[in-house]
C-alpha positions as CSV (number, residue, x, y, z in Angstrom):
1,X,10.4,-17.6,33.3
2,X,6.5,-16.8,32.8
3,X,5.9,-13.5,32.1
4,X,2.3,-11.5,31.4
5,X,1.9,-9.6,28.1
6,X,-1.1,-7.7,26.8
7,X,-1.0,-6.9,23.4
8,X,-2.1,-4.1,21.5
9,X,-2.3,-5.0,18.2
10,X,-2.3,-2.5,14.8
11,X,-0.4,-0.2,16.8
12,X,1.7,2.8,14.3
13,X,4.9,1.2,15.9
14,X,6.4,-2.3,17.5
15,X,6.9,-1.3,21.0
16,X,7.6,-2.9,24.3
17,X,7.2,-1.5,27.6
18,X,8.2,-3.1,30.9
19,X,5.3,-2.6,33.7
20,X,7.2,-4.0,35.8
21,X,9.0,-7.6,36.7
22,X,6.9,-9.9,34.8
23,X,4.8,-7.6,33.0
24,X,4.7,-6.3,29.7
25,X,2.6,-4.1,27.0
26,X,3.7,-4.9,23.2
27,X,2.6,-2.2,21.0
28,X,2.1,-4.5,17.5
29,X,1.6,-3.0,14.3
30,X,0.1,-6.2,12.9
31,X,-3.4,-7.0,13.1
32,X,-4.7,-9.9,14.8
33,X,-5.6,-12.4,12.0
34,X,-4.2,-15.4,10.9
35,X,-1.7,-15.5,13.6
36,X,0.5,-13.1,12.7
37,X,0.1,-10.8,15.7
38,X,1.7,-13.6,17.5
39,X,4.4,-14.4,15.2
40,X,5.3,-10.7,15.6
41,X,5.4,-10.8,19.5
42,X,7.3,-14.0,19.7
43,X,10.1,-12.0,17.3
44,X,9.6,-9.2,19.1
45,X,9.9,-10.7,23.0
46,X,13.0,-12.4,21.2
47,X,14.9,-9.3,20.2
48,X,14.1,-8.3,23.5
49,X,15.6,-11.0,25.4
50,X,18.2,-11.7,23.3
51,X,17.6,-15.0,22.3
52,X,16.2,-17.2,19.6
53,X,12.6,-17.3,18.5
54,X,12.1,-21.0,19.1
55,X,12.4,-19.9,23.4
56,X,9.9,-18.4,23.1
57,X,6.5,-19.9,23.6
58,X,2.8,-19.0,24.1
59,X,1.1,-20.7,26.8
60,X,-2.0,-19.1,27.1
61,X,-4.1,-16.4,25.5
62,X,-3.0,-16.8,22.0
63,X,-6.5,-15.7,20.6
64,X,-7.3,-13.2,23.9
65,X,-5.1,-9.9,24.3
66,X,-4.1,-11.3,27.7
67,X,-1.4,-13.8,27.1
68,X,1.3,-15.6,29.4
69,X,4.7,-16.3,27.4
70,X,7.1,-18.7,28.4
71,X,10.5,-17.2,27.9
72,X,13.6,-19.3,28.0
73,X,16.7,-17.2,28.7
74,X,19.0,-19.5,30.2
């Protein structure tokens, strides 16, 4: 399923709220550089879901705070 996710990154704690059915807010605590704001919401989103990292995939947005994640949970 395609879901929308804007990120707030350098947050004081990891933190994921449902808006509602495909939306999200992710509360990071890692700032944006080098990627690793989005190695920290793909962990996080797959915590969430319960399944592995490697379902979880940016489509779109990976350098915007706006992002649509493709999330495998079959």
């Amino acid at each position: 399923m395609k879901i929308k996710v804007k990120v707030i990154p350098r947050a004081k704690i990891n933190k994921i709220e449902n808006l509602d059915d495909k939306s999200y807010r992710v509360h990071l605590t890692s700032p944006p550089l080098d990627g690793k704001a989005n190695a920290l919401l793909i962990k996080l989103l797959s915590k969430y879901f319960h399944i592995s990292k490697s379902k979880v995939t940016i489509i779109s947005g990976e350098k915007s705070r706006n992002k649509t994640v493709e999330v495998n949970v079959e």
